[in-house]
C-alpha positions as CSV (number, residue, x, y, z in Angstrom):
1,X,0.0,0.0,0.0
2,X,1.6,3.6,-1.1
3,X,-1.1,6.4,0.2
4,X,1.0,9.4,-0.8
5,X,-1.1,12.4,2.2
6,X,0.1,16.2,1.0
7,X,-2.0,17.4,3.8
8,X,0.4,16.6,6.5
9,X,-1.6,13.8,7.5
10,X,-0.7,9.7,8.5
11,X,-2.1,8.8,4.8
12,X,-5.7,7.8,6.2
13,X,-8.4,9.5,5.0
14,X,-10.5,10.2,8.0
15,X,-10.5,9.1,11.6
16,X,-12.4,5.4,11.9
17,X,-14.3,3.0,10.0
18,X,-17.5,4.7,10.4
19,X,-16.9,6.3,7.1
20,X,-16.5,3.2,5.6
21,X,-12.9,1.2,5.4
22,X,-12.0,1.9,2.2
23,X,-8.6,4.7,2.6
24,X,-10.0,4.7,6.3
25,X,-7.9,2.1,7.3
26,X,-4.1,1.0,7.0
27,X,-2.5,-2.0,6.1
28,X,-3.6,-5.3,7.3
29,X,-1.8,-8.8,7.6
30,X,-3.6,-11.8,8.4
31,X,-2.3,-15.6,8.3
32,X,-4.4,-18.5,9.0
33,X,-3.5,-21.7,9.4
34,X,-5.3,-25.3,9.5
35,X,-3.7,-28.8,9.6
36,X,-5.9,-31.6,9.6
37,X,-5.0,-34.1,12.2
38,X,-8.0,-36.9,11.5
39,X,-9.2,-35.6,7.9
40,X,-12.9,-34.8,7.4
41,X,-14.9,-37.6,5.5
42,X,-17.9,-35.6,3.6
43,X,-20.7,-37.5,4.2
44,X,-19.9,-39.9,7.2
45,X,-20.6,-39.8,10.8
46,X,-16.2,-40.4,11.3
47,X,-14.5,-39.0,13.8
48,X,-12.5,-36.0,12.7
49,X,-10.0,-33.4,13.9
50,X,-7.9,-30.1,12.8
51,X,-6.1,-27.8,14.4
52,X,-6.7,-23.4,13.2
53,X,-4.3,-20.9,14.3
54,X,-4.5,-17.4,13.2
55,X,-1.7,-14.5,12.9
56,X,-2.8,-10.8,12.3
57,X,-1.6,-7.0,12.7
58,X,-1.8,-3.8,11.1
59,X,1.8,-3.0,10.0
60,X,3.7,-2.8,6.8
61,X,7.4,-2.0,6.4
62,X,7.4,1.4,4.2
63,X,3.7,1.6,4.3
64,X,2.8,3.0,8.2
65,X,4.8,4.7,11.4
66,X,5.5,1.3,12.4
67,X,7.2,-0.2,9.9
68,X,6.4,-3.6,10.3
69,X,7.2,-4.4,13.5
70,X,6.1,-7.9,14.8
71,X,5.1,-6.3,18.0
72,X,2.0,-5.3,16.0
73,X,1.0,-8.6,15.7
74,X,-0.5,-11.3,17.6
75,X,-1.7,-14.9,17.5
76,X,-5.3,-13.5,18.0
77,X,-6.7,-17.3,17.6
78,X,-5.9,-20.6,18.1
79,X,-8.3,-24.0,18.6
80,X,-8.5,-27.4,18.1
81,X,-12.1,-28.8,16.4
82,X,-13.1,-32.1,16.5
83,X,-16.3,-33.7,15.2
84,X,-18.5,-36.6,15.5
85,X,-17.0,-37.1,19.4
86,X,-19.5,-38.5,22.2
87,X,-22.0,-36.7,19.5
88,X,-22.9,-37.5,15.8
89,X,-23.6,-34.1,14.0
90,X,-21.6,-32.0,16.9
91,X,-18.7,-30.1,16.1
92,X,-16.2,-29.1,19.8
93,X,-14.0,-26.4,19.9
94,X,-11.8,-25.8,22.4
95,X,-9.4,-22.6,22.6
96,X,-10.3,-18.9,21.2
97,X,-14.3,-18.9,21.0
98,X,-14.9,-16.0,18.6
99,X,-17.6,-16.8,16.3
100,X,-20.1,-14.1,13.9
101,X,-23.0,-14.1,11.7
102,X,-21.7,-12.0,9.4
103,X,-20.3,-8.5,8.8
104,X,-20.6,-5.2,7.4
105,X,-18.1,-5.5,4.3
106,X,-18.2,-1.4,3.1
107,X,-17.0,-0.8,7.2
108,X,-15.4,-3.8,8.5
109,X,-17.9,-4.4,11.0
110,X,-19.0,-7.7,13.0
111,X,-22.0,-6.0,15.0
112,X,-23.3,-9.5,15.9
113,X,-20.1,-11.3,16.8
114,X,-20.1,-13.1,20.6
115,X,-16.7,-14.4,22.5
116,X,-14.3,-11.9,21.1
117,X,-12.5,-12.2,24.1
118,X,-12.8,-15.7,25.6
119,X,-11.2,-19.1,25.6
120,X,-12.8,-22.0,26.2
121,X,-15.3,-25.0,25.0
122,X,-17.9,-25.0,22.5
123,X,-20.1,-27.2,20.9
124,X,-22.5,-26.3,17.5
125,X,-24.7,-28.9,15.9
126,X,-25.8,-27.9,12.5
127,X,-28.1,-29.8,10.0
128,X,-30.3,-28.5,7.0
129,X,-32.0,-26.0,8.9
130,X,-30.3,-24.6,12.0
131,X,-27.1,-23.8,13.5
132,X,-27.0,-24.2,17.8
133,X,-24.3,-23.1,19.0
134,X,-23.4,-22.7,22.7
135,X,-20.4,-21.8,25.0
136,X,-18.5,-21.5,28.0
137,X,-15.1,-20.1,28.9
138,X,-13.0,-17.7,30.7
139,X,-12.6,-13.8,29.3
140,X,-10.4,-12.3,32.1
141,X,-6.9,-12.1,29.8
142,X,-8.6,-10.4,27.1
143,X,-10.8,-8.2,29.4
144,X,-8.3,-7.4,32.0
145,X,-4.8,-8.1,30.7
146,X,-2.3,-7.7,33.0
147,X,-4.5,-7.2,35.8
148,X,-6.0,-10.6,35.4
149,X,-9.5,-11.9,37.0
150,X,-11.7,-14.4,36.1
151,X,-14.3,-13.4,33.7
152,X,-16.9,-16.6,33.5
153,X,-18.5,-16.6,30.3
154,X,-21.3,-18.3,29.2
155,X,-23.7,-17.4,26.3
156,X,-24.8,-19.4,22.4
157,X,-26.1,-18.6,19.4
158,X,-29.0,-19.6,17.2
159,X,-29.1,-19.5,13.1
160,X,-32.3,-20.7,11.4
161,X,-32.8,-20.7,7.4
162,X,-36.6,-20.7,7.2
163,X,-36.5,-21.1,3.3
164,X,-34.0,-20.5,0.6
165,X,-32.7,-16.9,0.5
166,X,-34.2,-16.1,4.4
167,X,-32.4,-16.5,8.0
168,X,-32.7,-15.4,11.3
169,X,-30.3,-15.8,13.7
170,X,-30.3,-14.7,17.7
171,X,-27.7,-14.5,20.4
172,X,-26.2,-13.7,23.7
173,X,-23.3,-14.0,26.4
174,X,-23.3,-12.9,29.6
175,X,-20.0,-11.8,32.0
176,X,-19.7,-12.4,36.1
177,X,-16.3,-11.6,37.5
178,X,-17.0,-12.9,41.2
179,X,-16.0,-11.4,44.5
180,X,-12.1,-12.9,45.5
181,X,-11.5,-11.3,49.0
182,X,-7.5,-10.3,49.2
183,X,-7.3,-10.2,44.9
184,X,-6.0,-6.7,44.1
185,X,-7.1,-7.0,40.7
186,X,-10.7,-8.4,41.7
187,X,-14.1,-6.2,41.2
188,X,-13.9,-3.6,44.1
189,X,-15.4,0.0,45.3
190,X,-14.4,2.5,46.9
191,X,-17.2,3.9,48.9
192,X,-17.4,7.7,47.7
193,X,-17.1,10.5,50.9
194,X,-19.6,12.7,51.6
195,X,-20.0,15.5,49.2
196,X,-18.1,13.5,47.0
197,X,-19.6,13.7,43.2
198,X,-18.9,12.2,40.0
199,X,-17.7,15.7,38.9
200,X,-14.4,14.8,41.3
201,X,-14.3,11.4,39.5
202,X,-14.4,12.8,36.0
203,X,-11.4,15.0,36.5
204,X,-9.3,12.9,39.1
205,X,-9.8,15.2,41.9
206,X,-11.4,12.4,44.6
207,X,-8.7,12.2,46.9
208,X,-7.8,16.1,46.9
209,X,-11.1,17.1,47.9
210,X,-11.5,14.5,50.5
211,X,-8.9,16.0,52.1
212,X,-10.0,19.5,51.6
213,X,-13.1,18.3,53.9
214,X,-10.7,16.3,56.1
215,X,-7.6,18.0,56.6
216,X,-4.8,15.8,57.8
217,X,-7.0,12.3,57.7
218,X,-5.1,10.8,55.0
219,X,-5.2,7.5,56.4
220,X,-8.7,7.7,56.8
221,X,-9.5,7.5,53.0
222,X,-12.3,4.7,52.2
223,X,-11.0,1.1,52.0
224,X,-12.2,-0.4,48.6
225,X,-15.0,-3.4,49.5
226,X,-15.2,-6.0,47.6
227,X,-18.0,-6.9,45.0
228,X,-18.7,-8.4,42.2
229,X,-19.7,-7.2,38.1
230,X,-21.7,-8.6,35.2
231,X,-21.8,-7.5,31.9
232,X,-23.9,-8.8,28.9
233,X,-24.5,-8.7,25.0
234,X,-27.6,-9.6,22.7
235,X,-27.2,-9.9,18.8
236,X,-29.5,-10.5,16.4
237,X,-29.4,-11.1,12.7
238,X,-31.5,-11.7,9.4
239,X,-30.5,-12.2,6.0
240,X,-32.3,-12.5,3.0
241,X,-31.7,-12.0,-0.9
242,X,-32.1,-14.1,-4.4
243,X,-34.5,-11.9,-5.7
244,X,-34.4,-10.1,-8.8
245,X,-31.4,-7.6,-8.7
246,X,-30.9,-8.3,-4.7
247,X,-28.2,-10.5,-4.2
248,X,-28.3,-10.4,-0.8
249,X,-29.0,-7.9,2.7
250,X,-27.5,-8.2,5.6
251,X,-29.2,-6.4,9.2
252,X,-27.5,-7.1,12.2
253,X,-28.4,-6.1,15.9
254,X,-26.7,-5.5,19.3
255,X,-27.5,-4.5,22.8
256,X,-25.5,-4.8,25.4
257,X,-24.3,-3.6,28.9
258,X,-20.5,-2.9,29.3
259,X,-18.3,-4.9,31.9
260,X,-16.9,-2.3,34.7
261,X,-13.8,-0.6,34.9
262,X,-11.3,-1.7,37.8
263,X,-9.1,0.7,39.0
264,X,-7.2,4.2,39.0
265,X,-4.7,5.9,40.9
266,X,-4.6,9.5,42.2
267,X,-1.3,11.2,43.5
268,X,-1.9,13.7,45.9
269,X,1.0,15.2,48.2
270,X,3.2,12.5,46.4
271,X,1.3,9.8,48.0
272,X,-0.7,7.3,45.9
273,X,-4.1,6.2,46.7
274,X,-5.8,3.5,44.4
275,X,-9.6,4.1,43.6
276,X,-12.1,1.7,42.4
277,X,-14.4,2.1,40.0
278,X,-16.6,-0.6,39.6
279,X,-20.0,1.5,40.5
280,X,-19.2,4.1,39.1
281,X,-19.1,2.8,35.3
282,X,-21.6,-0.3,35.6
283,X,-24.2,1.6,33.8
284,X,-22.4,2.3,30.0
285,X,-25.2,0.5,27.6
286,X,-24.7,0.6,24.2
287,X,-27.1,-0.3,21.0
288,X,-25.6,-0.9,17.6
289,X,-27.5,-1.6,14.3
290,X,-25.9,-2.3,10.9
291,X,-27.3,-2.9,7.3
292,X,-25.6,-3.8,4.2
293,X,-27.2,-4.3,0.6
294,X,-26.0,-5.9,-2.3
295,X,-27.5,-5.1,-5.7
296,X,-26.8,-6.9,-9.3
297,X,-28.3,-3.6,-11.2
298,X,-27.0,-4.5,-14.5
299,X,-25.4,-7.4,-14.5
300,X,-21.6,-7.6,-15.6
301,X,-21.9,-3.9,-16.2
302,X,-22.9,-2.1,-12.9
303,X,-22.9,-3.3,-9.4
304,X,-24.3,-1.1,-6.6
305,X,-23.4,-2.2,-2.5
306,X,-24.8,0.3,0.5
307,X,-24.7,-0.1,3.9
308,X,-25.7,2.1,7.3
309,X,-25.1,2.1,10.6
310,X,-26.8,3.1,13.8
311,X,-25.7,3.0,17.4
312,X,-25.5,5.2,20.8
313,X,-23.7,5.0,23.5
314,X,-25.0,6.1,27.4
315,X,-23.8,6.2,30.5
316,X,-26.1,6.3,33.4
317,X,-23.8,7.6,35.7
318,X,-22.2,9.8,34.3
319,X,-24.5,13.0,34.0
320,X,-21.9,15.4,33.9
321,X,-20.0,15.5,31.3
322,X,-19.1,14.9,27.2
323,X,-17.5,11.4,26.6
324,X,-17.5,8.9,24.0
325,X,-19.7,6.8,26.4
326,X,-22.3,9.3,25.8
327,X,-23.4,9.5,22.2
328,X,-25.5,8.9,19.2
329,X,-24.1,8.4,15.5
330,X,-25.3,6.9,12.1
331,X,-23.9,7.4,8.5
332,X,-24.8,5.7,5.0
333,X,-21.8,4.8,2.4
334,X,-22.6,3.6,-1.0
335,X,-20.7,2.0,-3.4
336,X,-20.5,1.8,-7.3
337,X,-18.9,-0.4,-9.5
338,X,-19.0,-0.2,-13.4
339,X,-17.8,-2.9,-15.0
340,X,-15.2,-1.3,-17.7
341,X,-14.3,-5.0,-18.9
342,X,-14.2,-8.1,-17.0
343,X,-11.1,-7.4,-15.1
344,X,-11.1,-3.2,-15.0
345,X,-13.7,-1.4,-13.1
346,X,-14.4,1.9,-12.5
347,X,-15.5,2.2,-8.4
348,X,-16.7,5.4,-7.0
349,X,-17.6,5.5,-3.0
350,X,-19.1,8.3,-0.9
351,X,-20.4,8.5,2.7
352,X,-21.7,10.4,5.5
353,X,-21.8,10.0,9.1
354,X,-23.2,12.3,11.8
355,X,-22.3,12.2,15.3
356,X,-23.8,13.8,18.5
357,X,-22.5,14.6,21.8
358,X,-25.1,14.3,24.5
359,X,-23.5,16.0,27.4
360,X,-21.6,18.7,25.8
361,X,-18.7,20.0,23.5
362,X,-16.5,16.9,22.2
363,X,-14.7,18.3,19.1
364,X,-12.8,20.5,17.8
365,X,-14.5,22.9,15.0
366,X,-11.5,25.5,14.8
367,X,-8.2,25.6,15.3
368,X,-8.4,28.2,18.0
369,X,-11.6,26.5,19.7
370,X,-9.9,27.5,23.3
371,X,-10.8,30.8,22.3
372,X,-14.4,30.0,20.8
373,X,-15.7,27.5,24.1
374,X,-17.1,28.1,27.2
375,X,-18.2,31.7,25.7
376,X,-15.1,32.9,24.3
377,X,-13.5,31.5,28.3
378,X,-10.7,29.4,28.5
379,X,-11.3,26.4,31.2
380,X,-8.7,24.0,31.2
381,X,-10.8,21.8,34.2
382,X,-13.8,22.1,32.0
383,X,-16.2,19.3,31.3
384,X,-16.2,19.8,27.8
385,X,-13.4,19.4,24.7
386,X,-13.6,22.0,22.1
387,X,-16.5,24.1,20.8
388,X,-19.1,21.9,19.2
389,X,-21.0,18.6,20.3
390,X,-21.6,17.6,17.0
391,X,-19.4,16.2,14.4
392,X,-20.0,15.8,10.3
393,X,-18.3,14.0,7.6
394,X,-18.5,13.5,3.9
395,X,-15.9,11.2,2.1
396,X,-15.5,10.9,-1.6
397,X,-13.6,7.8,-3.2
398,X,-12.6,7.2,-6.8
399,X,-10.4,5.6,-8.9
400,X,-9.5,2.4,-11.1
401,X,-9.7,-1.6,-9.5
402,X,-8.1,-3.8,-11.5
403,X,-10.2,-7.6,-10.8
404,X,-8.0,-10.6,-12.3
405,X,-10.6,-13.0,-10.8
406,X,-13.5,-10.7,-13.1
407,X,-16.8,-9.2,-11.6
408,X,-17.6,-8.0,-8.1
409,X,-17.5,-5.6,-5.6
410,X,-15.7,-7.9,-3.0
411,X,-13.8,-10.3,-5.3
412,X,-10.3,-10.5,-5.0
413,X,-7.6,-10.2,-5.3
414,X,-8.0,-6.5,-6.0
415,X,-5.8,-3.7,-7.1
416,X,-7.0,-0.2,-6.6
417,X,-5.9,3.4,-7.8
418,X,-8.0,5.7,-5.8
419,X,-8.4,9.5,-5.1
420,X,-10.3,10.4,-1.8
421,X,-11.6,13.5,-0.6
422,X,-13.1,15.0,3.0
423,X,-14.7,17.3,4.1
424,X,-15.6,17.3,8.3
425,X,-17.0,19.7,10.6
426,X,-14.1,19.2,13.1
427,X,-10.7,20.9,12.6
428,X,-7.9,18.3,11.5
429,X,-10.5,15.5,11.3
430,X,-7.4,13.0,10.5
431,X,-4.6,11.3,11.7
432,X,-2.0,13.7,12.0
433,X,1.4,15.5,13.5
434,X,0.1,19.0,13.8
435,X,1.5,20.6,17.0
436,X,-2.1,22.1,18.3
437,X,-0.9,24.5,20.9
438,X,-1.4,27.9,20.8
439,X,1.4,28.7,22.5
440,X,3.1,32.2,21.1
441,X,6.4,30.3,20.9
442,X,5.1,27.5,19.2
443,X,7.3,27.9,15.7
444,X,4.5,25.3,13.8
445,X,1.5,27.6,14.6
446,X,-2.1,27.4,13.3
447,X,-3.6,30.1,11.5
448,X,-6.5,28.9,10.2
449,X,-9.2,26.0,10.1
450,X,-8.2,22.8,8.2
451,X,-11.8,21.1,7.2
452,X,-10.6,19.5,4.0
453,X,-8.7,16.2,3.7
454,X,-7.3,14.1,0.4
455,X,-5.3,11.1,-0.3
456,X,-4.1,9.4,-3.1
457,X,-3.6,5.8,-2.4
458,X,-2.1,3.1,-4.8
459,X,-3.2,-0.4,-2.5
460,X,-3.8,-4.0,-3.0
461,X,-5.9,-6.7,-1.3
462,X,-6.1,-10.2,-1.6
463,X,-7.3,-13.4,0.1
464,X,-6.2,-16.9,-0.1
């Protein structure tokens, strides 16, 4: 990938995936791997065994800041499957559970995946009609990391094809990290003083104002009491298509509640006092809904893919102040491809997204935005970041695709020539190495609002 950015900018379009992944995201390397131990006999009732292992990051020598480093990169899956033991028809897997309907091809999206984050058993029995699948494992490591506790996780999915081109599938997991008396890294809280308020918590200021009310009590800071947390996600899906010029539609569904925080230290008069958080983000809910459309307008000559997305986040503690746990965005991206030949297309892409703040200023809309918040006052212990709590972006995409396997918007492998274009409501809506201060001796200063964005991009992707 070569993404030439004359902008000053780290040769991605825009800021996420919610514009759709096309220039919006960098380079991507994925390996799997599967050796069959007992080989699969179509057909039979046999026992059978193989053993997957995947390796994937997001770095490419010459082609991101990283340069290919192999510390972007991890061994994100690894299982063993076996088939047909103690039951015909049932497939075990044991290992990395992480399973999906489907996704969102235009953004890169699995809305309705379940076990991203857990290792452990499963078992899925799958005939004709239905796929059961259900679950049960551990997602502490992938939850907590270094500060390991166990995260039991138990949850399945259902997938039912009523009749040829229509399916509905359902799902859930659910999260309890139980109460380990004398494990640091267990669920806690710390039982907020008087007069506390979240306010304190937001801006890390707990501790100092406990002591403003109790002046040389430092010992006397609330112990944190143990507890314990649950957390939860619901997906839903249904797919139809095979009629007329609708290949196929994807709608996927989530819902979920998100598992607590643990921990954070606050240094006050050089001591260090360790604060836990568990009640006070156990209410961050979240609601995501996806759509993608595939359409055969004219077929061999024009192709036509859109998708949309929903979803808002909200925190029900936290009444105070703008966050990314508190807000509400959707956008549409649509994509064209004409068929020049068999193998050289012509693709044009564009997008929008919209995304509100609910509590307050999030973004930046000018470059000197301390000077345009909080009514022209600057308040660096404010609530709020920048000068507007709403945030809109238009993407453009263009160029050649070169298709040696012939026709279709996802076949691969695919060479692209592309020219993209921006335009967003936020100043330096990009990655980026602007030096933002407005300091007077700041020799790379601002003087003006940078809304536009465009990259040329010269990239390749394949999958074998």
């Amino acid at each position: 990938m070569a993404r030439p950015d004359f902008d000053g900018g780290w040769s991605r379009l825009g800021l996420w995936n919610l514009y759709g992944r096309l220039l919006n995201e960098g380079p991507w390397a994925a390996l799997e791997l599967k050796l069959d131990a007992l080989q699969q006999e179509p057909g039979t009732h046999d026992v059978w065994t193989s053993l997957h292992a995947k390796l994937e990051g997001g770095s490419v020598h010459g082609a991101d800041v990283r340069n290919g480093s192999l510390e972007n990169y991890s061994l994100s899956q690894l299982y063993v499957k076996a088939g047909n033991v103690l039951l015909e028809g049932v497939t075990w897997q044991m290992g990395t559970l992480h399973t999906y309907f489907g996704d969102l091809g235009l953004y890169d999206m699995r809305p309705s995946d379940l076990f991203y984050d857990t290792v452990g058993v499963s078992a899925l029995y799958q005939n004709d009609t239905i796929d059961l699948l259900v679950g049960f494992g551990d997602s502490g490591y992938g939850k907590r990391g270094d500060q390991y506790s166990t995260i039991l996780t138990a949850g399945g999915s259902l997938r039912v094809r009523l009749v040829d081109g229509l399916e509905l599938g359902v799902g859930g997991e659910f999260f309890y990290e139980p109460e380990v008396q004398g494990n640091r890294f267990a669920p806690h809280r710390t039982p907020l003083p008087q007069n506390i308020t979240y306010e304190d918590y937001v801006r890390h200021e707990i501790v100092a104002r406990f002591l403003e009310q109790n002046p040389g009590r430092e010992d006397e800071f609330p112990k944190p009491v143990p507890t314990s947390s649950s957390s939860y996600k619901l997906v839903g899906y249904l797919g139809f298509g095979k009629l007329g010029p609708l290949r196929w539609n994807n709608l996927f569904v989530n819902f979920g509640l998100r598992h607590p925080d643990n921990f954070y230290t606050e240094t006050v008069a050089g001591r260090n006092y360790t604060l836990y958080t568990q009640a006070l983000t156990d209410q961050r809910y979240e609601l995501n809904v996806g759509n993608e459309m595939q359409l055969a307008l004219v077929p061999e000559l024009l192709d036509l893919v859109w998708a949309g997305v929903l979803g808002t986040r909200t925190d029900e503690d936290n009444k105070v102040s703008a966050s990314e746990d508190n807000r509400f965005f959707y956008s549409l991206v649509v994509r064209g491809q004409l068929y020049l030949t068999e193998t050289v297309h012509f693709l044009a892409e564009t997008s929008y997204a919209h995304e509100n703040s609910k509590q307050g200023n999030l973004w930046r809309g000018h470059y000197n935005s301390v000077f345009e918040s909080q009514d022209g006052l600057a308040n660096s212990e404010g609530l709020e970041f920048g000068d507007q709590d709403n945030r809109n972006t238009w993407q453009l995409k263009t160029g050649f695709v070169l298709n040696p396997t012939g026709y279709g918007v996802f076949a691969r492998p695919s060479i692209r020539l592309l020219y993209g274009l921006q335009h967003s409501t936020m100043h330096n809506a990009f990655g980026n190495s602007f030096v933002e201060t407005l300091d007077q001796f700041n020799e790379f200063r601002e003087t003006s609002d940078r809304n536009w964005h465009s990259v040329i991009s010269l990239e390749a992707e394949a999958w074998f």
